[in-house]
C-alpha positions as CSV (number, residue, x, y, z in Angstrom):
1,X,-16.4,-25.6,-24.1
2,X,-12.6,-26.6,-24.9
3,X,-10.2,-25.2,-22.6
4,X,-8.3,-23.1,-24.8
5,X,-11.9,-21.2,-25.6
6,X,-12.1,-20.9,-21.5
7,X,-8.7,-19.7,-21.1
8,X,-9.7,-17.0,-23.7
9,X,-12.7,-16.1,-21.6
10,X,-10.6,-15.9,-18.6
11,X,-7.8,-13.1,-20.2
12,X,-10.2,-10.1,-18.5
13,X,-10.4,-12.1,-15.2
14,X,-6.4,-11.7,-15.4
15,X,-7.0,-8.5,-16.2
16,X,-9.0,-7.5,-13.2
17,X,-7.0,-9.3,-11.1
18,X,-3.8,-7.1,-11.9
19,X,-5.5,-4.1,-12.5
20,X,-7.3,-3.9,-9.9
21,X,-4.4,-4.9,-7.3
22,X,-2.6,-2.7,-9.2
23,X,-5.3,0.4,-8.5
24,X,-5.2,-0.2,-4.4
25,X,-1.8,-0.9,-4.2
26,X,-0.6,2.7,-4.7
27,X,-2.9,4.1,-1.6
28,X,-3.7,0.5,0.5
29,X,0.1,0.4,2.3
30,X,0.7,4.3,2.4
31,X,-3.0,4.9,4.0
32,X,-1.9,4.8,8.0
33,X,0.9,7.2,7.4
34,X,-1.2,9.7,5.3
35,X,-3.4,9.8,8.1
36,X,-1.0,10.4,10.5
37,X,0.0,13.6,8.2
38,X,-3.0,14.4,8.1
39,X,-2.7,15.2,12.0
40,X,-4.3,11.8,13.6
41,X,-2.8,10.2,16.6
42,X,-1.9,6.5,16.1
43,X,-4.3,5.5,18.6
44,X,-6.9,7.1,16.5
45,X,-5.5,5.6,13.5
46,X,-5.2,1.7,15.3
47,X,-9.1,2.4,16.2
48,X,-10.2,2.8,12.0
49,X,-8.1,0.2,11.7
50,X,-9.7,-2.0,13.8
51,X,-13.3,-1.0,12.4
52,X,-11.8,-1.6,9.1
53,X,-12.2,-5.5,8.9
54,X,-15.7,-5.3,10.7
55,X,-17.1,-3.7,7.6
56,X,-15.4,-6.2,5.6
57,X,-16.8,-8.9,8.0
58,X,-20.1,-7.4,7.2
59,X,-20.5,-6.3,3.7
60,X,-19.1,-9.7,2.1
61,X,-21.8,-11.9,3.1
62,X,-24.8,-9.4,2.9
63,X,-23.7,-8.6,-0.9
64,X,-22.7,-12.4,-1.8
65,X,-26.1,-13.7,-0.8
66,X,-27.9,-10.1,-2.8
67,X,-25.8,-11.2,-5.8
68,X,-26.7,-14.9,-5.7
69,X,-30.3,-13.9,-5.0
70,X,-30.9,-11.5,-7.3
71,X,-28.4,-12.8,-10.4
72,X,-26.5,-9.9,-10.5
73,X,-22.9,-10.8,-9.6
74,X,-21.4,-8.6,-12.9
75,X,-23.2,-6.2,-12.0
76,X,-22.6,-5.6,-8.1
77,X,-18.6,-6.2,-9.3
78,X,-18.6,-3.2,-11.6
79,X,-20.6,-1.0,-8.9
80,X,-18.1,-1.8,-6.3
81,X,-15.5,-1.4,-8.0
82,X,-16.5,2.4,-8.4
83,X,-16.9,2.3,-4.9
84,X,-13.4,1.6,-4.4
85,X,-12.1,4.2,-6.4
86,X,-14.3,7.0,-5.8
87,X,-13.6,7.1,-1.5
88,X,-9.8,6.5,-2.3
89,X,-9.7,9.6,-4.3
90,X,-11.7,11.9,-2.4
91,X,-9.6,11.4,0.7
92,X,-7.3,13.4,-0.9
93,X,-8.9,16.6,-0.2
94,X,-9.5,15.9,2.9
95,X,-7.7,19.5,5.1
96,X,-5.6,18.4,7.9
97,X,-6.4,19.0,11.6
98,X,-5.2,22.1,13.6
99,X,-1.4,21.4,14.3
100,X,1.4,23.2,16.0
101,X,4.6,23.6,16.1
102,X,5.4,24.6,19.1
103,X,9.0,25.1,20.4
104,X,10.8,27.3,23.5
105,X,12.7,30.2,22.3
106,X,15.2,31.3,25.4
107,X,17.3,34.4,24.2
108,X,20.2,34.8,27.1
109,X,23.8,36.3,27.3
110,X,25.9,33.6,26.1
111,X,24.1,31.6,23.1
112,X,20.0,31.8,22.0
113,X,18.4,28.8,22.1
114,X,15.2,26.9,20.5
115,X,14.4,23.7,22.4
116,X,11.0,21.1,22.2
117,X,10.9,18.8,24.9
118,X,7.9,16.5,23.4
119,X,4.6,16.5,25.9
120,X,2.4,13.5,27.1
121,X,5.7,11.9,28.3
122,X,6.5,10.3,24.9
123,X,10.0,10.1,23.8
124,X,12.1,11.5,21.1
125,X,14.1,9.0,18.9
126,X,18.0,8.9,20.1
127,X,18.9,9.1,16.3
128,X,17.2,12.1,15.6
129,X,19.9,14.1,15.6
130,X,21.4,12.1,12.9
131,X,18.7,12.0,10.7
132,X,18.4,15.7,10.9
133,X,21.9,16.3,9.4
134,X,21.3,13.5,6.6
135,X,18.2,14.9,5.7
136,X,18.3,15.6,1.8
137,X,16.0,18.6,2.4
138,X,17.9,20.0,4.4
139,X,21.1,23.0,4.3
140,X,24.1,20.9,5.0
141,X,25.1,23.6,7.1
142,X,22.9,26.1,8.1
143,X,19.0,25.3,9.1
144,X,17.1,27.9,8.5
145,X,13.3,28.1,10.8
146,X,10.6,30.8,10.5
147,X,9.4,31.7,14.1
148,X,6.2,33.2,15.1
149,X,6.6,34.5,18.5
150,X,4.4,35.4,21.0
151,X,5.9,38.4,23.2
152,X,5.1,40.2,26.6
153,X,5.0,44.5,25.7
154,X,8.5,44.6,27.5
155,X,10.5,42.4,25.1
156,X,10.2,45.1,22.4
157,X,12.4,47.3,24.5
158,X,15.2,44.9,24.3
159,X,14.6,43.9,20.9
160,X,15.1,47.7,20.0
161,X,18.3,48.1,22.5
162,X,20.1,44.9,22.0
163,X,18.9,43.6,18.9
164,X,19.6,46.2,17.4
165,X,16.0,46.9,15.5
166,X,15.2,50.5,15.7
167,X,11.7,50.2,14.4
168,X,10.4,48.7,16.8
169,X,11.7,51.8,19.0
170,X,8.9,53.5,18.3
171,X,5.3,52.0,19.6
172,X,3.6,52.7,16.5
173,X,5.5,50.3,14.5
174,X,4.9,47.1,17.4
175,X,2.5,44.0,15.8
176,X,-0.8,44.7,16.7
177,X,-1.2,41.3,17.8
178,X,1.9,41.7,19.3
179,X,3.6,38.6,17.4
180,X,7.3,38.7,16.7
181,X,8.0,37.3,13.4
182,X,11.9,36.6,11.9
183,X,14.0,33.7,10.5
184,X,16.4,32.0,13.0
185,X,19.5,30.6,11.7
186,X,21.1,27.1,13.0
187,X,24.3,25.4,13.0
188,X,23.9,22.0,11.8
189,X,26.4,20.7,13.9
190,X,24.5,23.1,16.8
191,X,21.5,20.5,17.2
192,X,22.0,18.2,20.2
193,X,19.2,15.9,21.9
194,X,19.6,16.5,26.0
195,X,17.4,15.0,28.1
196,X,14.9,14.0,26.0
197,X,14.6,17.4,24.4
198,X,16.0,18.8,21.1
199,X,18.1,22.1,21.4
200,X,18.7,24.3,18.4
201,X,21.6,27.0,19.6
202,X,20.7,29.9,17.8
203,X,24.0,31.6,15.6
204,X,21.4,34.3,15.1
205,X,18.4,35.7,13.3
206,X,17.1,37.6,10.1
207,X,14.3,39.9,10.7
208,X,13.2,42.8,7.7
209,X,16.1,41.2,5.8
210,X,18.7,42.5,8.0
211,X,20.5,40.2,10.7
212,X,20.1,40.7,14.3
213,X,22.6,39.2,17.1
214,X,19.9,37.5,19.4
215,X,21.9,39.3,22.7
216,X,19.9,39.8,25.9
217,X,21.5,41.0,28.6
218,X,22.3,38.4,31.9
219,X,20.8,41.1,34.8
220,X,17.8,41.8,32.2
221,X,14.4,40.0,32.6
222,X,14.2,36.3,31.4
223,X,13.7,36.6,27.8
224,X,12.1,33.5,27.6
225,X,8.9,32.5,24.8
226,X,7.3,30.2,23.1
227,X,7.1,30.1,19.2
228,X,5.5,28.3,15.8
229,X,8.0,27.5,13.9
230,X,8.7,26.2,10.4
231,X,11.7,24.6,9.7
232,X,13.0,23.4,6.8
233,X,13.7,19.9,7.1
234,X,11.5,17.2,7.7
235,X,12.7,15.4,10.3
236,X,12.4,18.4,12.6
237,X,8.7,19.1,11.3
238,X,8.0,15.6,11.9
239,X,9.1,15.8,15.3
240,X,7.6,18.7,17.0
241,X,4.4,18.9,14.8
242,X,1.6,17.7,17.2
243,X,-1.8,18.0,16.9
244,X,-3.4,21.0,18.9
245,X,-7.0,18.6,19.1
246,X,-6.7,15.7,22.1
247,X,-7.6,12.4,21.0
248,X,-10.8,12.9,23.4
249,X,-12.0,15.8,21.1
250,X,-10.9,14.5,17.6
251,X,-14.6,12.8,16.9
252,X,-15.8,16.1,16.9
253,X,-14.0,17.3,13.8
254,X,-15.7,17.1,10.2
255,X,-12.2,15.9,8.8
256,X,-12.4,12.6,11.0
257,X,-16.2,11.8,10.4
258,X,-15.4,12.3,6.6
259,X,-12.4,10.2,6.1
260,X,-13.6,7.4,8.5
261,X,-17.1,7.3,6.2
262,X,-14.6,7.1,3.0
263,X,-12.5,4.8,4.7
264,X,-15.5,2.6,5.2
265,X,-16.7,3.3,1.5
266,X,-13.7,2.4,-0.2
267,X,-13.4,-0.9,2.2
268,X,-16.5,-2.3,2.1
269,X,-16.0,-1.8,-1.7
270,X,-12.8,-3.6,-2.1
271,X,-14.4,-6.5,0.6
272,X,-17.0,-6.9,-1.9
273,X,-15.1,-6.7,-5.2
274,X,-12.7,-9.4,-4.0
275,X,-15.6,-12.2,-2.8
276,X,-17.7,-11.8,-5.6
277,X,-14.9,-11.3,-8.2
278,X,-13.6,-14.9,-7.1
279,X,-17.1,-16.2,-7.2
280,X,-17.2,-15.3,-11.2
281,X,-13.5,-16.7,-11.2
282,X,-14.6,-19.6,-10.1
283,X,-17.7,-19.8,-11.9
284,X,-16.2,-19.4,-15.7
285,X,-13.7,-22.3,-14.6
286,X,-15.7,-24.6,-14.0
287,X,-14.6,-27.9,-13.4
288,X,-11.0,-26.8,-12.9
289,X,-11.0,-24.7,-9.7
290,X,-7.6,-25.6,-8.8
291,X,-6.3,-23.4,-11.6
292,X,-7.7,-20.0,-9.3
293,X,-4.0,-19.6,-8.2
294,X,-2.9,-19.2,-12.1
295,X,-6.1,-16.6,-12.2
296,X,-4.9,-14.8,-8.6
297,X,-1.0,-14.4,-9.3
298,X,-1.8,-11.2,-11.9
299,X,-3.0,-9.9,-8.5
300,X,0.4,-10.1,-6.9
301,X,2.4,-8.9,-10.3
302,X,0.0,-5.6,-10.4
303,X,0.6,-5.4,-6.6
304,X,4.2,-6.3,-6.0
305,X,5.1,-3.9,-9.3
306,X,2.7,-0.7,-8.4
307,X,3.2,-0.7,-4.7
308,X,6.6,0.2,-5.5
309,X,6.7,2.2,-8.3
310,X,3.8,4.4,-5.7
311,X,6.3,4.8,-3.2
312,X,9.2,5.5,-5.7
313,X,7.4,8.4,-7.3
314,X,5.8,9.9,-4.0
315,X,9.4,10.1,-2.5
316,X,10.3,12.2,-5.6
317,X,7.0,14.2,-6.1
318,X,8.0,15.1,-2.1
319,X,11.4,16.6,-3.2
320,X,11.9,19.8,-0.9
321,X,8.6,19.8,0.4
322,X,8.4,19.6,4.6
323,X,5.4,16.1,4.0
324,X,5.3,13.9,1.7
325,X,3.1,14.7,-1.4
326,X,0.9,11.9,-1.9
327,X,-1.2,13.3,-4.9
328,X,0.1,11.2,-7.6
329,X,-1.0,7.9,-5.6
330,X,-4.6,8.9,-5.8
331,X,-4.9,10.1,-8.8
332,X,-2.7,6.7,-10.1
333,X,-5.6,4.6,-8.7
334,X,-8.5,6.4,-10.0
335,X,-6.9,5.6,-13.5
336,X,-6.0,2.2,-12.9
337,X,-9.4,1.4,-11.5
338,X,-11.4,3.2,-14.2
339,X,-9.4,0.8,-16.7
340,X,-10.2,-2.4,-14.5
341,X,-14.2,-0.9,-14.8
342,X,-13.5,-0.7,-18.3
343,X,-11.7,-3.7,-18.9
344,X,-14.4,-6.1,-16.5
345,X,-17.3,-4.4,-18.2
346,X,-16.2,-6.9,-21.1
347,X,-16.4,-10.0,-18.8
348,X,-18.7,-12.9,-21.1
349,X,-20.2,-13.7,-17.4
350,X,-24.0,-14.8,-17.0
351,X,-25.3,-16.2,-13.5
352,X,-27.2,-19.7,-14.8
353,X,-27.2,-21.3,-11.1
354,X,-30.1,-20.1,-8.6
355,X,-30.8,-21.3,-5.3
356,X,-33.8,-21.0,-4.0
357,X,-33.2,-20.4,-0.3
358,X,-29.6,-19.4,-0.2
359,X,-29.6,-18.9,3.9
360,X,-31.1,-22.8,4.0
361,X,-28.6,-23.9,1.8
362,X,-25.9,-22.6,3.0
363,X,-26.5,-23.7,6.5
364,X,-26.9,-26.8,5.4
365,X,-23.0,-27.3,5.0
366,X,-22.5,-26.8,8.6
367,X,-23.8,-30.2,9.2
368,X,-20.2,-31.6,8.1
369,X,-17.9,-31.2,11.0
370,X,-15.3,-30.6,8.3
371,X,-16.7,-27.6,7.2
372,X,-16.7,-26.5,10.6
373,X,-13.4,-27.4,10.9
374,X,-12.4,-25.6,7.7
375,X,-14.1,-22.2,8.9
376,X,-12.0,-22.1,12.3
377,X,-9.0,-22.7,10.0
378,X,-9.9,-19.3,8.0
379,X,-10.1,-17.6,11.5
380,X,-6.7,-19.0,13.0
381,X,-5.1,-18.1,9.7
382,X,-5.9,-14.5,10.2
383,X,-5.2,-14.2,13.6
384,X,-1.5,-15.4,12.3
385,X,-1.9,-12.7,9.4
386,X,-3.2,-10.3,11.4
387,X,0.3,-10.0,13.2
388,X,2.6,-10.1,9.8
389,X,0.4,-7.2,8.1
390,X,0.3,-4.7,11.5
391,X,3.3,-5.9,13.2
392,X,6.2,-7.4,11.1
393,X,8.0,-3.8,9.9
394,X,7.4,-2.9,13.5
395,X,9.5,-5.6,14.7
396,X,11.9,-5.1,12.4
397,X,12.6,-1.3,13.3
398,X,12.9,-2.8,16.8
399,X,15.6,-5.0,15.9
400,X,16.9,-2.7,13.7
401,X,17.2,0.4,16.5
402,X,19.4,-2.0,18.8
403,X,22.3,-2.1,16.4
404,X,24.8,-0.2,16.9
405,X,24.8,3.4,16.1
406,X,22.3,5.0,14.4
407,X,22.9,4.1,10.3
408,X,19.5,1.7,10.8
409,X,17.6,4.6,10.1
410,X,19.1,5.3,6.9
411,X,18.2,1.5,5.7
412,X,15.7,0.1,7.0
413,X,12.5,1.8,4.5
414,X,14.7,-0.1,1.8
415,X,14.4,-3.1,3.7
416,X,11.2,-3.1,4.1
417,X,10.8,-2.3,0.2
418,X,12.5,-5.4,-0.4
419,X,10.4,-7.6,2.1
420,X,7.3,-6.2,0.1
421,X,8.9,-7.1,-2.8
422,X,9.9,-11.0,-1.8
423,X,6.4,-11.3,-0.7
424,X,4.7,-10.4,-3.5
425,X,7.5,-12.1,-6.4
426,X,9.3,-14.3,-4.3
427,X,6.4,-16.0,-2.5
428,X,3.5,-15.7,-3.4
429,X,3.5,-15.4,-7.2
430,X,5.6,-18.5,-7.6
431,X,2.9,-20.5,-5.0
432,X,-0.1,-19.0,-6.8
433,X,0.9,-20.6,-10.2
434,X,1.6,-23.6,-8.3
435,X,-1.4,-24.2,-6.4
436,X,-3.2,-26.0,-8.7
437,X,-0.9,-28.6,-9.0
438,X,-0.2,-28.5,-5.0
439,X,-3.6,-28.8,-4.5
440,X,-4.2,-32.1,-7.0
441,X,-1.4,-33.4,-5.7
442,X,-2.0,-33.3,-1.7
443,X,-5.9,-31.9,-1.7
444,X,-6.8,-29.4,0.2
445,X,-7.1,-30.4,3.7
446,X,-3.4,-31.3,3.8
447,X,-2.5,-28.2,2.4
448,X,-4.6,-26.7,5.3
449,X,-2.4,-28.1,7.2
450,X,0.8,-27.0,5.6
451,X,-0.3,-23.5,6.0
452,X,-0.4,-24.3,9.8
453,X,3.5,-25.3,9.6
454,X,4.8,-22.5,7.6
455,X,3.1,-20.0,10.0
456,X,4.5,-21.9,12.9
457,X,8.0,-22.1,10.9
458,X,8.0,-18.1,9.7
459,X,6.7,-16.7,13.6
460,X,9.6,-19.0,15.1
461,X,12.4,-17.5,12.5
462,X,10.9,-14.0,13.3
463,X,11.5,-14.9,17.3
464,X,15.2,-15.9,16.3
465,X,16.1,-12.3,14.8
466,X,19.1,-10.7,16.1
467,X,19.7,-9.1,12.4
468,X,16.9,-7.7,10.9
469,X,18.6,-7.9,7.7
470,X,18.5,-12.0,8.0
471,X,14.6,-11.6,7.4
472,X,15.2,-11.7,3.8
473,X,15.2,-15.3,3.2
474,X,12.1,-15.6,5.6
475,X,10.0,-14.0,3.5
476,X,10.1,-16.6,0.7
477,X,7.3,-18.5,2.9
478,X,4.6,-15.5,2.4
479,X,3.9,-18.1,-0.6
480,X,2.8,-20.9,1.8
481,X,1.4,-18.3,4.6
482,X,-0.7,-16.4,1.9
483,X,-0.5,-17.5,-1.6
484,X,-1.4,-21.0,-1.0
485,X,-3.6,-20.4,1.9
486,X,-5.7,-17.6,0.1
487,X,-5.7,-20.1,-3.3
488,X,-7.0,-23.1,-1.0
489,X,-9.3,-20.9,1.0
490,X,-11.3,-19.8,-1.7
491,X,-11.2,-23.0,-4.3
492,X,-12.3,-25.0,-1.5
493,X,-15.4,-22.4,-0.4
494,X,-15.9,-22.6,-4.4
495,X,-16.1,-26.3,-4.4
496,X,-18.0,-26.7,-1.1
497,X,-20.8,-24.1,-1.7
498,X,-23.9,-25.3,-3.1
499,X,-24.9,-24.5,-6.6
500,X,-26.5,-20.1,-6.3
501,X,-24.7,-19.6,-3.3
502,X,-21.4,-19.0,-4.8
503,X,-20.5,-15.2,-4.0
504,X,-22.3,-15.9,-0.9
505,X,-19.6,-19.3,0.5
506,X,-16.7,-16.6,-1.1
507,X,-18.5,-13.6,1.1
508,X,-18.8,-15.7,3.9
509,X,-15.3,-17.4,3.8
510,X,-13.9,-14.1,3.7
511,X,-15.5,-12.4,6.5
512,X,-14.2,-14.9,8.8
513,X,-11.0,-14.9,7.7
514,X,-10.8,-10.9,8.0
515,X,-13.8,-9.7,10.3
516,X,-12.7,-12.5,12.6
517,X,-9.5,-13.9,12.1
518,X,-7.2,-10.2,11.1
519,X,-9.3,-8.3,13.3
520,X,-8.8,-10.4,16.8
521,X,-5.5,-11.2,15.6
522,X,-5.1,-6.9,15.4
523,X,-5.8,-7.2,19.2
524,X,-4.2,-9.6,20.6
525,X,-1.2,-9.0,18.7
526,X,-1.3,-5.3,19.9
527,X,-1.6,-6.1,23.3
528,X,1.3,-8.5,23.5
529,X,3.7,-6.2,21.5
530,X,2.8,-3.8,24.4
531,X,3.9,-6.1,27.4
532,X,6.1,-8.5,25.8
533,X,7.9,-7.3,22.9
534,X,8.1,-8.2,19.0
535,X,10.6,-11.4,19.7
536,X,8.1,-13.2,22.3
537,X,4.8,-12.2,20.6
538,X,6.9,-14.1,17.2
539,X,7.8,-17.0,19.5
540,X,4.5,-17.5,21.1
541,X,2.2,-17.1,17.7
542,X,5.1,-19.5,16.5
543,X,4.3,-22.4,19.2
544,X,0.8,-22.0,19.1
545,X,0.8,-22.4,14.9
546,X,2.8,-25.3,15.6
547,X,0.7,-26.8,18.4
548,X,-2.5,-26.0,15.7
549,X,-0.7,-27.8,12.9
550,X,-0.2,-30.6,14.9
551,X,-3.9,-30.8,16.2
552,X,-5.2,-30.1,12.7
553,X,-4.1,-33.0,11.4
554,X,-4.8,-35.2,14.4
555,X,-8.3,-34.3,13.9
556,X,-7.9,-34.4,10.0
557,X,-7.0,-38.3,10.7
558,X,-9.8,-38.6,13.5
559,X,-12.8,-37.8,10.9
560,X,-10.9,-39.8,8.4
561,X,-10.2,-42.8,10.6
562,X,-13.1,-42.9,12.7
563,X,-16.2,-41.1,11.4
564,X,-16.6,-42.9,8.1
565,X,-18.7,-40.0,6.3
566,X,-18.2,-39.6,2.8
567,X,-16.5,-36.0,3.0
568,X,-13.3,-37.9,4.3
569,X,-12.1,-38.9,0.9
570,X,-11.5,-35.1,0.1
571,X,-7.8,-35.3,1.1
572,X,-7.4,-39.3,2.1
573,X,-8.3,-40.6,-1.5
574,X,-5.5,-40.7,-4.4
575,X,-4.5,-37.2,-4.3
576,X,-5.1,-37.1,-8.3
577,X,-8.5,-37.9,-7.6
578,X,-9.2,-35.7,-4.7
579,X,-11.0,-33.0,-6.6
580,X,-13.3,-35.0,-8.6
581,X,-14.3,-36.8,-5.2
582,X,-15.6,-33.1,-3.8
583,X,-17.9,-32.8,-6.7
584,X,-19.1,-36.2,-6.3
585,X,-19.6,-35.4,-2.7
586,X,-23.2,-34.6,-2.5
587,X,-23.9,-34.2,1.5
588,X,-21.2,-31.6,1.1
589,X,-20.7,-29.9,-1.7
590,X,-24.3,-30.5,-3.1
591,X,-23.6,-30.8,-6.9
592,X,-25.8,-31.8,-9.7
593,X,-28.0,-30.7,-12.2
């Protein structure tokens, strides 16, 4: 088959690729904050998370080695690819938890008052007050909050007397549940953050329509009650909305069970979609499996181009609303998907290798040391990953909330739009296309070792940051962190795994990299941010990359040098050549008729 026919036969594998990056990328990066909205602690949301890549761990191998067993790659890729969409899409009718916003109301002599001092001693952000005023949502002058009072029987006689509000002079006409309802009216330049707690000084109140002074009397009773309130501007919901289930009692609700089984759903489909879509990838090219990269970049074009466009139209589907709207990013990935479905259904794909015992012959490979090797690579690389995916925006809100004054707040989502964006065009687009000829020129165990560098490299810049802004330019080397990693990962499981066992070496491969690899990385990463802060945790990943890199290619050089097997000439040989020798390797890679 000539290689323009091939190329021809590959256009729907480009297709898939963007399309279906394309489909996740709207809900994938906006998925931890929905479920915060949705009324979830973080420390329930960093526990799904962590559960997350232990499906993935799970599902990718147990699916590779039923679609190299059974023949029926195609058709486990279109299934989960429905089982992608499906879970995505449901979550959004998924109720929120209980939640309350609960705030003081004081009514005194001299000025009324609402104040939230927040509970569990957790801290209120010192720009707050800042954001509150800038807040497009918001009345540049006067904030208006609907209150929902609880009151004690004697109240009514000074909201009568002093307020003014002569129906409620008579008994008859009190609240049966003896709520007081009414609109209070705020100052903008009356909000102030005092000891930790936000004050609101009341300039007064409508109630029936009619506006009442707020007076109580200094030699009265304490007029002094708690209230739900709706205010309207977002940063004040978002800052006094809390949950009213603790994080003890959340695993008894319906609405956890059910997202964390969708969660799960829609992971374990995108786990398997991804192993055994590169297994057919790599299947229809052949001989030429260091052209995956110019296969894998559609993934970052469809990713780098939808995950912003999501974000773009959320923020203005959310116009004067107190959340964010996220409707359109579900239903934009149950469309994209169903075209991907569509569009892979046309895939001229048929399985033609079998292997008889695909456990055996898989196992078989571990009998190279390099192999071995190659494996703990995949799980040191995620560990690295593990701490740019959870933690990198993290430490740049850090860096950004010691400059001076409080204008960070009002940048930094755009910086971190633009990191996205110089991951996904700047880095690793450009190293995808490249890959192929990276790879023929240096093979792959060098460029194992490259990765090594360019984490150590990147985590050591990240440590320097005084800036956040001077990020930028770091982010060009997400193309040697993750574009050529992920391209080398998975052309050198395609080459290595023996003929049948394809999905399976692509399942496998994977689940160390992210069952392992992201998920320990998660961890440990966590836990260091929490007693060391971003700028160490960057240093200390940094140094131990760099110590890894070295020892990588000390024992690179050891097997090469020393142990004489056949497998050496993978990356010692001419570098042209390096390829062809893998498929002439038979105690590794096992090829032949």
């Amino acid at each position: 088959m000539g290689s323009i026919e091939i190329d021809q036969k590959l256009l729907p594998m480009k297709a898939h690729y963007f399309l279906f990056n394309a489909g996740t990328a709207p809900v994938v990066p906006f998925m931890p904050t929905l479920v915060r909205q949705l009324g979830f602690s973080t420390v329930v949301v960093g526990t799904i998370y962590t559960v997350l890549p232990i499906v993935g761990m799970l599902v990718k191998p147990l699916f590779g080695i039923i679609a190299d067993r059974f023949q029926r790659q195609k058709l486990l890729f279109l299934l989960f690819q429905i089982l992608s969409a499906v879970p995505f899409f449901l979550i959004m009718f998924i109720p929120a938890i209980p939640q309350e916003s609960t705030v003081s109301f004081h009514c005194h002599a001299g000025a009324s008052d609402l104040r939230y001092c927040p509970p569990n001693g957790t801290t209120l952000d010192n720009c707050l007050t800042d954001r509150i005023v800038t807040d497009e949502t918001s009345n540049p002058t006067l904030l208006r909050c609907q209150m929902d009072c609880q009151t004690e029987p004697w109240m009514w006689h000074t909201i009568c007397k002093y307020w003014k509000v002569e129906k409620y002079c008579d008994p008859h006409n009190i609240p049966s549940d003896n709520h007081l309802r009414l609109t209070g009216l705020v100052p903008m330049n009356h909000i102030e953050l005092v000891d930790d707690c936000l004050f609101f000084l009341l300039k007064g109140a409508e109630l029936d329509g009619d506006q009442v002074p707020l007076y109580c009397p200094a030699n009265t009773t304490d007029f002094r009650t708690s209230c739900q309130v709706k205010c309207d501007n977002t940063e004040i919901m978002e800052a006094v909305t809390q949950s009213k289930i603790p994080d003890s009692e959340v695993k008894g609700l319906y609405q956890f069970w059910l997202l964390f089984l969708l969660l799960i759903l829609s992971w374990a489909g995108m786990a398997v979609v991804v192993s055994v879509g590169d297994a057919i990838c790599f299947d229809m090219l052949g001989d030429r499996p260091h052209l995956y990269g110019n296969q894998r970049l559609w993934g970052s074009i469809g990713w780098g181009i939808f995950s912003l466009l999501a974000g773009f139209l959320v923020d203005q589907f959310s116009n004067g609303k107190a959340t964010k709207d996220y409707t359109v990013v579900f239903y934009m990935t149950i469309v994209i998907i169903s075209v991907d479905i569509l569009v892979s259904s046309k895939l001229k794909h048929t399985q033609t290798r079998l292997s008889t015992n695909i456990v055996r012959d898989v196992s078989q490979i571990f009998a190279s040391v390099r192999i071995v090797v190659f494996f703990c690579w995949c799980a040191l690389v995620g560990l690295g990953t593990a701490l740019i995916w959870n933690f990198l925006f993290w430490h740049l809100e850090d860096l950004a909330s010691l400059q001076e004054g409080c204008g960070h707040t009002t940048w930094i989502k755009t910086l971190q739009g633009i990191v996205m964006s110089i991951q996904c065009f700047g880095g690793e687009l450009p190293f995808f296309f490249l890959s192929g000829w990276i790879l023929k020129k240096i093979g792959h165990i060098h460029a194992m070792s490259v990765v090594l560098l360019g984490f150590g490299v990147r985590f050591v810049l990240y440590s320097l940051l005084v800036d956040p802004w001077w990020v930028i330019p770091i982010e060009f080397m997400n193309g040697i962190t993750f574009g050529l990693f992920y391209a080398t990962m998975a052309s050198y499981a395609s080459i290595v795994a023996p003929p049948g066992t394809e999905a399976t070496m692509q399942g496998l491969v994977g689940a160390v990299f992210e069952g392992v690899g992201v998920s320990l990385g998660s961890l440990l990463a966590g836990n260091l941010f929490f007693k060391v802060g971003g700028s160490k945790t960057f240093r200390w990943f940094g140094v131990g990359a760099l110590i890894l890199f070295v020892v990588h290619v000390f024992i690179q050089f050891l097997m090469g040098g020393t142990l004489g097997s056949r497998d050496t000439r993978i990356a010692y040989t001419t570098p042209e050549d390096a390829l062809h020798h893998m498929e002439d390797d038979q105690p590794i890679v096992q090829r032949g008729k």
